[in-house]
N, C-alpha and C positions, 0 to 999 in steps of 0.2 A: 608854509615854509617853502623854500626853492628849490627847484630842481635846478642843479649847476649847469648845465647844458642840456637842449635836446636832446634825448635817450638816455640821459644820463643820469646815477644816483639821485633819489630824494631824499631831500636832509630834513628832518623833524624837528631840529634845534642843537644847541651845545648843553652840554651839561657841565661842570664844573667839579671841581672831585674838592670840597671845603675842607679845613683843618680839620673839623670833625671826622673827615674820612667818608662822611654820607657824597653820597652822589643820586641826584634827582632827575629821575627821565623824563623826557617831555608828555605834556599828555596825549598828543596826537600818538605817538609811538605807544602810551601804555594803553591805549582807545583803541588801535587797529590790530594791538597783538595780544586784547585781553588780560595783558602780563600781570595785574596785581589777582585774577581772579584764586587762584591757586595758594598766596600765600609766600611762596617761594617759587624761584628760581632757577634756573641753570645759566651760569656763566663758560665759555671758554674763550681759549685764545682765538685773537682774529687773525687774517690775515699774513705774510711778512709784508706785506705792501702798507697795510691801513695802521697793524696793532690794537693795541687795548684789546677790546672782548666783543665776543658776542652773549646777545643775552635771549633765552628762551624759556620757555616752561614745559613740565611734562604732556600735557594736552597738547602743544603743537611738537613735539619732537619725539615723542614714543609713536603717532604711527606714520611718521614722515621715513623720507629713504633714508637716512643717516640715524634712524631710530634705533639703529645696531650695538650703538652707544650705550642704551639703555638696557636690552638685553644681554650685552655683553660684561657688564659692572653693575649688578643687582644692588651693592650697598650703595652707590651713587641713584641709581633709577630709585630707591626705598628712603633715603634724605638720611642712610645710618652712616655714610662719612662724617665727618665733624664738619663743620659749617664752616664753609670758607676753605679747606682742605683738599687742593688740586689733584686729580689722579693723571697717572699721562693715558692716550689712548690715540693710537694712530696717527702719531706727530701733533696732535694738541693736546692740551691740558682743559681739564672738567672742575668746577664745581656746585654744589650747589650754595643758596643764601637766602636767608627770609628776603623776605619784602614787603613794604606796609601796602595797606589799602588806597593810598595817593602816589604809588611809583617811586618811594626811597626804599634805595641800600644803605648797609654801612659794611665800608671795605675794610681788610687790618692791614696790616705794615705789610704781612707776610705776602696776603693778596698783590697789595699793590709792586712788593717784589716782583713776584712771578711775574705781573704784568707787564712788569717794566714801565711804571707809572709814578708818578709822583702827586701830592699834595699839590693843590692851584693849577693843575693841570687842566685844559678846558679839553673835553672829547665831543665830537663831531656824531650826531644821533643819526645813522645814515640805515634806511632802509635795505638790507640786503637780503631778502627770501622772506617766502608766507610762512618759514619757519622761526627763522630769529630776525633780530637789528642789529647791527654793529655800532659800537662803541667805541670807533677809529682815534688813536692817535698822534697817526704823524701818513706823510704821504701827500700825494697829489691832490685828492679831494680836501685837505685838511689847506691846502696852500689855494685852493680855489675858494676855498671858504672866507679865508681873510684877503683876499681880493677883492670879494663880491662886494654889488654896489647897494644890494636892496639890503634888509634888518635879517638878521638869526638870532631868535629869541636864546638867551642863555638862563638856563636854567639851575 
Protein backbone atom coordinates (compact mmCIF):
# COMPACT_ATOMS: atom_id res chain seq x y z
CA UNK A 1 0.00 0.00 0.00
CA UNK A 2 1.23 3.77 -0.29
CA UNK A 3 2.75 5.95 1.59
CA UNK A 4 1.02 9.41 0.16
CA UNK A 5 4.20 11.40 0.48
CA UNK A 6 7.58 11.12 1.82
CA UNK A 7 7.18 11.03 5.67
CA UNK A 8 3.97 10.89 5.45
CA UNK A 9 0.96 8.44 6.66
CA UNK A 10 0.79 4.74 5.39
CA UNK A 11 -2.24 3.72 4.03
CA UNK A 12 -3.07 -0.18 4.39
CA UNK A 13 -6.15 0.20 2.05
CA UNK A 14 -10.01 1.41 2.08
CA UNK A 15 -12.47 -0.42 3.73
CA UNK A 16 -15.97 0.16 2.79
CA UNK A 17 -18.73 0.17 5.56
CA UNK A 18 -21.55 -2.49 3.24
CA UNK A 19 -25.30 -2.43 3.73
CA UNK A 20 -24.85 -5.04 6.00
CA UNK A 21 -23.07 -2.65 8.39
CA UNK A 22 -19.86 -5.08 8.40
CA UNK A 23 -16.67 -3.32 7.68
CA UNK A 24 -13.54 -5.41 6.76
CA UNK A 25 -9.97 -4.32 7.52
CA UNK A 26 -7.15 -4.76 5.50
CA UNK A 27 -4.99 -7.54 6.23
CA UNK A 28 -1.74 -5.78 6.38
CA UNK A 29 -3.30 -3.62 9.16
CA UNK A 30 -4.86 -6.77 10.96
CA UNK A 31 -1.05 -8.67 10.49
CA UNK A 32 0.87 -5.66 11.91
CA UNK A 33 -1.60 -4.87 14.80
CA UNK A 34 -2.35 -8.45 15.62
CA UNK A 35 -6.14 -7.02 15.86
CA UNK A 36 -8.24 -10.30 15.47
CA UNK A 37 -5.92 -12.14 18.14
CA UNK A 38 -8.11 -11.05 21.23
CA UNK A 39 -11.53 -11.62 19.70
CA UNK A 40 -12.60 -8.09 20.31
CA UNK A 41 -11.90 -4.71 19.97
CA UNK A 42 -11.73 -1.17 21.13
CA UNK A 43 -12.96 1.43 18.72
CA UNK A 44 -12.85 5.35 19.46
CA UNK A 45 -13.27 8.51 17.84
CA UNK A 46 -10.50 9.76 15.60
CA UNK A 47 -9.34 12.83 14.95
CA UNK A 48 -11.53 16.37 14.18
CA UNK A 49 -9.15 16.45 11.15
CA UNK A 50 -9.42 12.65 9.82
CA UNK A 51 -12.95 11.21 11.73
CA UNK A 52 -14.30 7.77 11.80
CA UNK A 53 -12.35 5.75 14.48
CA UNK A 54 -9.57 4.45 15.62
CA UNK A 55 -9.26 0.85 16.34
CA UNK A 56 -7.09 -1.13 18.91
CA UNK A 57 -7.06 -3.98 21.35
CA UNK A 58 -6.51 -4.41 25.02
CA UNK A 59 -2.91 -6.02 24.45
CA UNK A 60 -1.69 -2.85 22.76
CA UNK A 61 -3.49 -0.21 24.63
CA UNK A 62 -3.66 -1.34 28.48
CA UNK A 63 0.03 -0.90 28.88
CA UNK A 64 0.70 1.97 26.29
CA UNK A 65 0.59 5.85 27.65
CA UNK A 66 -3.06 6.37 26.97
CA UNK A 67 -3.74 2.98 28.84
CA UNK A 68 -5.44 5.31 31.52
CA UNK A 69 -8.49 4.78 29.52
CA UNK A 70 -8.58 1.38 30.62
CA UNK A 71 -7.96 1.96 34.30
CA UNK A 72 -10.03 4.61 34.51
CA UNK A 73 -13.49 2.79 33.09
CA UNK A 74 -13.14 -0.87 34.44
CA UNK A 75 -16.62 -1.90 32.66
CA UNK A 76 -15.07 -0.82 29.31
CA UNK A 77 -11.43 -2.32 30.13
CA UNK A 78 -13.65 -5.96 31.43
CA UNK A 79 -16.02 -5.90 27.75
CA UNK A 80 -19.28 -5.39 30.66
CA UNK A 81 -20.49 -2.39 28.48
CA UNK A 82 -22.96 -3.62 25.92
CA UNK A 83 -21.23 -3.95 22.69
CA UNK A 84 -21.17 -1.17 20.65
CA UNK A 85 -22.14 1.25 23.63
CA UNK A 86 -19.90 4.52 23.41
CA UNK A 87 -18.61 5.96 26.89
CA UNK A 88 -17.23 9.49 26.65
CA UNK A 89 -13.67 10.01 28.14
CA UNK A 90 -11.51 12.91 27.85
CA UNK A 91 -13.13 14.42 24.66
CA UNK A 92 -13.47 10.96 22.74
CA UNK A 93 -15.87 8.33 22.86
CA UNK A 94 -14.93 4.37 23.57
CA UNK A 95 -16.12 1.24 22.66
CA UNK A 96 -15.63 -2.00 22.65
CA UNK A 97 -16.90 -4.97 19.52
CA UNK A 98 -16.34 -8.45 18.71
CA UNK A 99 -14.39 -9.18 15.90
CA UNK A 100 -14.07 -12.37 13.67
CA UNK A 101 -10.91 -14.24 13.09
CA UNK A 102 -10.32 -12.58 9.38
CA UNK A 103 -10.68 -8.72 10.62
CA UNK A 104 -14.60 -8.10 10.31
CA UNK A 105 -16.84 -5.81 12.42
CA UNK A 106 -20.41 -5.36 12.39
CA UNK A 107 -21.28 -1.65 13.09
CA UNK A 108 -25.27 -0.54 14.32
CA UNK A 109 -27.07 2.47 13.27
CA UNK A 110 -26.38 3.75 16.71
CA UNK A 111 -22.40 3.20 16.04
CA UNK A 112 -22.44 4.72 12.99
CA UNK A 113 -24.37 7.84 14.53
CA UNK A 114 -21.87 8.55 16.90
CA UNK A 115 -19.48 8.28 14.28
CA UNK A 116 -20.78 10.39 12.12
CA UNK A 117 -20.77 7.59 9.31
CA UNK A 118 -22.94 6.37 6.96
CA UNK A 119 -23.64 3.16 4.82
CA UNK A 120 -21.31 3.01 1.28
CA UNK A 121 -19.08 5.11 3.07
CA UNK A 122 -15.30 4.03 2.03
CA UNK A 123 -12.68 4.87 5.20
CA UNK A 124 -9.09 5.42 4.52
CA UNK A 125 -7.07 2.35 6.68
CA UNK A 126 -4.21 4.70 7.67
CA UNK A 127 -1.61 3.79 10.17
CA UNK A 128 -1.49 6.08 13.03
CA UNK A 129 0.70 4.71 16.23
CA UNK A 130 2.26 1.03 17.50
CA UNK A 131 -0.90 1.45 19.34
CA UNK A 132 -4.10 1.80 17.11
CA UNK A 133 -4.92 2.57 12.97
CA UNK A 134 -7.27 4.88 12.01
CA UNK A 135 -10.25 4.48 10.25
CA UNK A 136 -10.34 8.23 8.62
CA UNK A 137 -13.22 9.60 6.96
CA UNK A 138 -12.93 12.78 5.57
CA UNK A 139 -9.72 15.27 5.51
CA UNK A 140 -6.67 15.93 3.67
CA UNK A 141 -5.36 12.30 3.47
CA UNK A 142 -8.68 11.07 2.33
CA UNK A 143 -8.61 13.86 -0.80
CA UNK A 144 -4.79 12.56 -1.46
CA UNK A 145 -6.11 9.21 -1.54
CA UNK A 146 -8.51 9.77 -4.44
CA UNK A 147 -5.99 11.66 -6.31
CA UNK A 148 -3.32 9.19 -6.13
CA UNK A 149 -2.13 7.60 -9.21
CA UNK A 150 -0.88 4.00 -8.03
CA UNK A 151 -4.02 1.08 -6.77
CA UNK A 152 -5.59 1.14 -2.83
CA UNK A 153 -6.93 -2.05 -2.49
CA UNK A 154 -10.56 -1.56 -1.06
CA UNK A 155 -11.77 -3.86 0.92
Amino acid sequence: MPQMNKGGKFIFGKSKIRENLQVQFPPQAIKEYNICSEGKVYLFTGAKATGGFCVTRKGLLEPSKIGNILKDTQDLKDYKLPEGEFIDYKGRKYCWINISKDGLIELTEKMLEVLELSIGMELLSIRSSDIAFTMGAKGPLLEKAENYQGTIDVY
